[in-house]
C-alpha positions in Angstrom: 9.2 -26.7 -4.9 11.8 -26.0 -6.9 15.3 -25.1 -6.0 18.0 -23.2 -8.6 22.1 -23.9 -8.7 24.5 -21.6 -7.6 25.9 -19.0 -10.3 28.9 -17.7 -10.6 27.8 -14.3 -11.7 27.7 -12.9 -7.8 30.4 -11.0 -6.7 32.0 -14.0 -4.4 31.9 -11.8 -1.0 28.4 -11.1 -1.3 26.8 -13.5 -3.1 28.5 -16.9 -2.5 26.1 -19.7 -2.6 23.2 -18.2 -2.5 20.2 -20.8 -3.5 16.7 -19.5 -4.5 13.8 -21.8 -3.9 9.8 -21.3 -5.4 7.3 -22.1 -3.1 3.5 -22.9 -4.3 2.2 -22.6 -0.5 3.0 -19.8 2.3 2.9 -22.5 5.5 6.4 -24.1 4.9 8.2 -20.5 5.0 6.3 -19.2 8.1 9.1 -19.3 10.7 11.3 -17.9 8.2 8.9 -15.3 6.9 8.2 -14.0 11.1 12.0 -14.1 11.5 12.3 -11.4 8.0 9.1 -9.5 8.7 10.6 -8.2 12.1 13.2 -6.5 10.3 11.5 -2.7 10.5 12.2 -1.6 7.0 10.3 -4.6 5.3 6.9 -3.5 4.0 4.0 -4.8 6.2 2.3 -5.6 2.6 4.7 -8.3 2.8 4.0 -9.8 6.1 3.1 -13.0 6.7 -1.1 -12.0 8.1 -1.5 -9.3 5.1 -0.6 -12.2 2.2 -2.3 -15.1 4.6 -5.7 -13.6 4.0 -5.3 -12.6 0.4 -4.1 -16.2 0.0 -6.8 -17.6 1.7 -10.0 -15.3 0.3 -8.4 -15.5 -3.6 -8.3 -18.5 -6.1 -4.5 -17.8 -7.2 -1.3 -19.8 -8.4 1.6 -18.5 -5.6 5.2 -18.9 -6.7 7.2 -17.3 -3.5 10.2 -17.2 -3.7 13.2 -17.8 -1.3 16.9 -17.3 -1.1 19.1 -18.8 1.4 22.6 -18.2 1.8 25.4 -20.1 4.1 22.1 -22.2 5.4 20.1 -18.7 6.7 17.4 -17.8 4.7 18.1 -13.7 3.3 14.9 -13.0 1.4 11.5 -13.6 0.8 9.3 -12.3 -2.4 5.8 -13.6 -1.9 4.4 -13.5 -5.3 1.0 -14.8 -7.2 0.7 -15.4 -11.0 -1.9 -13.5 -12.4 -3.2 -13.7 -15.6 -3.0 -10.0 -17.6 -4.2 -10.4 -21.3 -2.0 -13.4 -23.0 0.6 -12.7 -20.4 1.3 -14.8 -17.3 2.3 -12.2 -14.5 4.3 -12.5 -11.4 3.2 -10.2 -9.1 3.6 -9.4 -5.2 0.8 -10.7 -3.7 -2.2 -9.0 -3.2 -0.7 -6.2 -5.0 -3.3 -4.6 -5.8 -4.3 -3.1 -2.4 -0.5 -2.5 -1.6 0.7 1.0 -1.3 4.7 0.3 -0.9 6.5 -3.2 -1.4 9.8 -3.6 -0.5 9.8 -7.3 -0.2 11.3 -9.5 2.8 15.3 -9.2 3.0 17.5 -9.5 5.6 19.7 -6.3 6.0 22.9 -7.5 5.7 22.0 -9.4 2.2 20.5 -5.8 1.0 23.3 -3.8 2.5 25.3 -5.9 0.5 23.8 -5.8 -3.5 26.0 -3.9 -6.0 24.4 -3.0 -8.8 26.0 -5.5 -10.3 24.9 -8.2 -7.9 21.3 -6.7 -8.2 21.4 -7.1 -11.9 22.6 -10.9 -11.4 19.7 -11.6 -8.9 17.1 -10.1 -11.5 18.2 -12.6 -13.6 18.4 -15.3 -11.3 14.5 -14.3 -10.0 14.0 -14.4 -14.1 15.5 -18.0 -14.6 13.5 -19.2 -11.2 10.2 -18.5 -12.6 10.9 -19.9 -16.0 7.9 -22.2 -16.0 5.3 -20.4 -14.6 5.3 -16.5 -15.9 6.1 -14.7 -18.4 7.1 -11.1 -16.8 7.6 -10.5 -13.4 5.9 -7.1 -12.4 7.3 -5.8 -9.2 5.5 -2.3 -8.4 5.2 0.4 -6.0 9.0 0.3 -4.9 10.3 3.3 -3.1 14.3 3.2 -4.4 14.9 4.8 -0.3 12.7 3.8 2.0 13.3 6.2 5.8 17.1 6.3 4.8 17.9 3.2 3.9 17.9 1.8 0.0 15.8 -0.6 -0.9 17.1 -3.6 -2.0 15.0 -4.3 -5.2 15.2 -0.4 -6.4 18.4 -1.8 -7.8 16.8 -3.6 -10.3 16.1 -2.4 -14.3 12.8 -0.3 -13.0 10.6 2.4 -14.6 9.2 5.5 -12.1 5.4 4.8 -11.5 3.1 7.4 -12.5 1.9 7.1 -9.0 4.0 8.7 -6.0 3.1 8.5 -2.2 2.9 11.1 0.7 4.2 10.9 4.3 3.8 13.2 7.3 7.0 13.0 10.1 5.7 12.5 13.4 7.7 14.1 16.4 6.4 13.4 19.7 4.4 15.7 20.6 1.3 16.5 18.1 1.7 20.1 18.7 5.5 19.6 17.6 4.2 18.0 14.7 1.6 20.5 13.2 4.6 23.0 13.0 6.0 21.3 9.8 2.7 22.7 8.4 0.6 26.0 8.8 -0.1 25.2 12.3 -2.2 28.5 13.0 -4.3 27.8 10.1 -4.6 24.2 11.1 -5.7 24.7 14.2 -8.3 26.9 13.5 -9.7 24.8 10.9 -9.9 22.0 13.4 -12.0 24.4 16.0 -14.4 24.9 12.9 -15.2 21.9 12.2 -15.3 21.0 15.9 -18.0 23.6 16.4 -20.2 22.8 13.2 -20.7 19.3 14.9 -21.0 20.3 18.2 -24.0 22.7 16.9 -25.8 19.9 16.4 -24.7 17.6 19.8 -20.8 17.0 18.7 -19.1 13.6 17.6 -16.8 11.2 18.8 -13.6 9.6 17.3 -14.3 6.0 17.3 -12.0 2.8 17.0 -13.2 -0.4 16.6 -12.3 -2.8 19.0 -15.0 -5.6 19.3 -14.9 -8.0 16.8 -19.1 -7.4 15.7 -18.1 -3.4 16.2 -15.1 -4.1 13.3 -17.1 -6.1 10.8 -20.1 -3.9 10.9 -17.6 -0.7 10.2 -16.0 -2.8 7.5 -19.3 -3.4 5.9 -20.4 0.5 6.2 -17.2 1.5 4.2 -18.2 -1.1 1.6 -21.4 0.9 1.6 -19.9 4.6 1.5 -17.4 3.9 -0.9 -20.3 2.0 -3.4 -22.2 5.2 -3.1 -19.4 7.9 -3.9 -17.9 5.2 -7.0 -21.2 5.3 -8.3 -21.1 9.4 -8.4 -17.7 9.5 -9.8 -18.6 7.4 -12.7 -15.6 4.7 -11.5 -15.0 1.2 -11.2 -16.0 0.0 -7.5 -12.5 -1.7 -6.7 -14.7 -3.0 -3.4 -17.1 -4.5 -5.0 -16.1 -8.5 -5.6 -17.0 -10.7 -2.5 -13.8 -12.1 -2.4 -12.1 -8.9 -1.9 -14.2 -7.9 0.6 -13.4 -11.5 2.3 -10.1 -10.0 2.4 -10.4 -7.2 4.5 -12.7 -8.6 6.6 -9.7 -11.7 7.3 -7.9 -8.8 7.8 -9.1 -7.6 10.7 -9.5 -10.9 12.1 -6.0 -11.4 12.3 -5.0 -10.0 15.7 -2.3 -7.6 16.7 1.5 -8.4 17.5 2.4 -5.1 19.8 2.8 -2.4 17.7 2.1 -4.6 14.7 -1.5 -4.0 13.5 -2.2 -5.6 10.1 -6.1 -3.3 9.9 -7.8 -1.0 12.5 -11.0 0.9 11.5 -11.4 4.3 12.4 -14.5 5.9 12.3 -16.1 9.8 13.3 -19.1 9.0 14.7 -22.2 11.6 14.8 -23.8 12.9 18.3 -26.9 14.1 19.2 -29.0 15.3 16.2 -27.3 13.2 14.1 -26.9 10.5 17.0 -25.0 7.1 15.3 -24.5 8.4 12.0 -21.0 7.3 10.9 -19.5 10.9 8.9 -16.3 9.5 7.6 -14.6 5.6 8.0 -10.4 5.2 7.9 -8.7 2.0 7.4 -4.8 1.9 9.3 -2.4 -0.5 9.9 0.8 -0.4 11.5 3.9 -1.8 12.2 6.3 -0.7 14.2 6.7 2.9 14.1 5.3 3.8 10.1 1.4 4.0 10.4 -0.2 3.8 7.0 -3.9 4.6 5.7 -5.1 1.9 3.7 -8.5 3.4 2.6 -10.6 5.9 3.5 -14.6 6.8 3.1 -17.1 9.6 4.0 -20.8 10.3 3.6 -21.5 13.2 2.5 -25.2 13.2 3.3 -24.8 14.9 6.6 -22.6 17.8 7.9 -20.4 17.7 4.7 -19.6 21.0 5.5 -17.3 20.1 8.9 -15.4 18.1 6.3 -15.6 15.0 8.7 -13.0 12.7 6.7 -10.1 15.5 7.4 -11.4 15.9 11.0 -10.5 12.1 10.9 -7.6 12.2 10.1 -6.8 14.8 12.8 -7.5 12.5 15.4 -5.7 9.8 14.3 -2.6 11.6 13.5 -2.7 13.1 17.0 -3.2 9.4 18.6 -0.5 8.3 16.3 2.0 10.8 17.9 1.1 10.2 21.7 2.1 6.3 20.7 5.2 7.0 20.0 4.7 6.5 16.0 7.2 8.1 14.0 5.7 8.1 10.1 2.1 8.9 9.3 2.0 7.8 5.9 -0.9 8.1 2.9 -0.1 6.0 0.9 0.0 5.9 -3.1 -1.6 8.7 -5.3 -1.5 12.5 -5.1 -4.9 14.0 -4.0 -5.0 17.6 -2.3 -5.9 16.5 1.6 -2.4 14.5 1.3 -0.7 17.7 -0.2 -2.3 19.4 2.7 -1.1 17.2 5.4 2.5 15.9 3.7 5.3 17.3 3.9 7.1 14.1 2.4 6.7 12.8 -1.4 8.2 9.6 -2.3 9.2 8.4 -5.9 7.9 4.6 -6.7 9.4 2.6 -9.2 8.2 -0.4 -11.0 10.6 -3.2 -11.7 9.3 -5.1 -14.6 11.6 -8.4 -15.6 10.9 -10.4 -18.7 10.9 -14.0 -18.6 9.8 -14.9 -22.0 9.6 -13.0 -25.6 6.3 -13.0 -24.4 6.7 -10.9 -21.5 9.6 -9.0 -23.0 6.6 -7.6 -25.4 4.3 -7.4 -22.3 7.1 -5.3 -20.3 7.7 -3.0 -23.0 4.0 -2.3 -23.4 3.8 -1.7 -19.7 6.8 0.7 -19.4 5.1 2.7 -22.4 1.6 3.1 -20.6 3.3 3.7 -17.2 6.0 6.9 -19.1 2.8 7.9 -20.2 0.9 8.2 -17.1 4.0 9.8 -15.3 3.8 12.2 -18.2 0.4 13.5 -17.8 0.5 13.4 -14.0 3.7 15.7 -14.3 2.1 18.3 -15.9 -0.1 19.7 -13.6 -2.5 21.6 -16.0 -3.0 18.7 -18.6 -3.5 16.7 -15.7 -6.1 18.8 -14.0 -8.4 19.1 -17.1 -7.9 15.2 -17.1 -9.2 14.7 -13.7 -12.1 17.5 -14.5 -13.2 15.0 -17.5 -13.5 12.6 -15.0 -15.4 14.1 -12.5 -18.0 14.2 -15.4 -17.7 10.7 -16.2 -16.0 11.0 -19.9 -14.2 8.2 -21.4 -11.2 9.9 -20.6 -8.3 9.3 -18.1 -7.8 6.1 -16.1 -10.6 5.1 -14.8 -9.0 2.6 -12.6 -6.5 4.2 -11.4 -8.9 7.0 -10.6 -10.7 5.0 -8.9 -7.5 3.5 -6.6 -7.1 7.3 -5.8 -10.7 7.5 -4.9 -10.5 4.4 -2.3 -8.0 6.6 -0.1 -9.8 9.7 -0.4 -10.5 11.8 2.7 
């Protein structure tokens, strides 16, 4: 551990004495983490039982930072060092499964940044990390996160190419489908319901025992496999170690309305008796419900689109428990467009530490402009998804492939 002076280039009412500390290890920080974590508006990618069993399923260097101030602890940024080329990269921790990141901050530190504070504290974060990367890459940031800003949207950032998709929840489902075409919705919903009941119905299943969850897990491994294969894409399930992850996951327990992974799944009837249609990974904490991931088989009843018929369900359960956010997560695909009636902007925040990451960060910011570019125009963008639905060396592959692990 390493611990950093206090600079004079904080305003003195906001900032005074403020000491940032780098952790290689997530156990002495755990009080403080559960303390930060509570606080609704920090992202649950941050929590202390999402970055335990990444931590504890991946091989990686941690550098997590903390900053206390007047003897209270006002942040936490839980960070790995990847390596990315020639380039040593700070990055939130498992960051590559995390579809919003807002770090750990106490509100009354974020309330307080000024830009000009926020710029001091990039370059504080910059000077703590001296020795161990060379760019710190901070992504998926929303810059307002359910009315409040964010506290590290105030730092030098680029857009991401990538934006997410939420769905309000009121308290009654019925109140709910009205921000959409309800009429239409509705009768989609009894169409589907009567394909599968043609052939002895379905059932909406969650998965409660722990050999139940596990199996479930290992069945989306399977579908999602499959439909990567067919799309031509990179299978971002595939190492063990990642799998590991999500597994840990849902071995971690549940805090009240604090879910870190619960599998959804519709489940076939009758003809069809055990077949598993379509798979949904959520997690939850406090009243913003998230999808994670997503699968479907497309084998049997394809037709009943059985991944939307999913999502119904859960997005009526999600109302009757009082949740107020339904959200999809990162990348725009046409069931989220369908359901959404809420688009958030991400940002990436990309700090250079060393000439080498200044050349790193100025590569990245030109590949991400680039990506926002082409995603922005809707035609260019379509013709680049239709080249990869036929498997062409165009497009992102990996980032196609991101989209395709949410799919519905």
């Amino acid at each position: 551990m390493q611990a950093e002076p206090v600079s004079s280039l904080f305003s003195p009412a906001a900032q005074a004495d403020l000491v940032i500390e780098v952790f290689d290890g997530m156990e002495p920080l755990k009080a403080d983490w559960a303390a930060l974590e509570r606080e609704e508006l920090n992202s649950l990618h941050q929590g202390y039982a999402w970055c335990r069993a990444w931590v504890k399923t991946h091989d990686v260097p941690l550098a997590i930072l903390r900053g206390r101030q007047g003897g209270q602890t006002v942040f936490i940024l839980p960070l790995e060092i990847v390596r990315h080329n020639m380039a040593r990269v700070a990055q939130f921790i498992a960051g590559r499964f995390s579809n919003l990141n807002t770090g750990l901050f106490a509100p009354a530190f974020r309330d307080s940044l000024t830009p000009h504070d926020a710029q001091a504290l990039a370059r504080r974060i910059a000077e703590a990390l001296r020795d161990r990367a060379d760019l710190i890459a901070l992504r998926n940031i929303p810059a307002q996160w359910r009315g409040a800003d964010t506290a590290l949207a105030a730092l030098p950032a680029v857009e991401n190419q990538n934006h997410a998709f939420q769905l309000p929840l009121s308290p009654s489902f019925e109140e709910t489908l009205q921000q959409l075409n309800a009429k239409r919705r509705r009768k989609k919903f009894r169409q589907q319901t009567r394909r599968l009941e043609a052939t002895g119905g379905y059932q909406h299943v969650i998965a409660r025992e722990t050999a139940e969850k596990h199996a479930l897990m290992e069945k989306f491994f399977e579908q999602k496999a499959i439909r990567f294969k067919a799309l031509g894409l990179p299978n971002v399930f595939h190492a063990s170690e990642t799998q590991s992850f999500f597994h840990r996951l849902l071995d971690s327990g549940s805090d009240g309305q604090n879910v870190p992974l619960e599998l959804h799944a519709l489940r076939l009837k009758g003809e069809h008796e055990g077949h598993i249609a379509a798979i949904a990974g959520l997690s939850r904490k406090g009243r913003h419900v998230i999808c994670q991931f997503g699968s479907i088989d497309e084998s049997v009843m394809a037709d009943a689109s059985p991944g939307e018929l999913l999502f119904w369900h859960m997005i009526e359960r999600a109302c009757a428990e009082g949740a107020e956010l339904f959200d999809f997560g990162i990348g725009d695909q046409a069931y989220k467009r369908c359901w959404c009636t809420q688009e958030t902007v991400h940002y990436d925040v990309l700090l250079p530490v060393t000439a080498l990451g200044r050349l790193a960060a100025l590569a990245q910011r030109g590949v991400t402009r680039t990506k926002a570019a082409i995603k922005g125009n809707a035609q260019f963008y379509g013709l680049v998804q239709r080249l990869r639905a036929r498997v062409s060396n165009g497009g992102d592959k990996d980032q196609a492939a991101r989209d395709a692990a949410s799919e519905g």
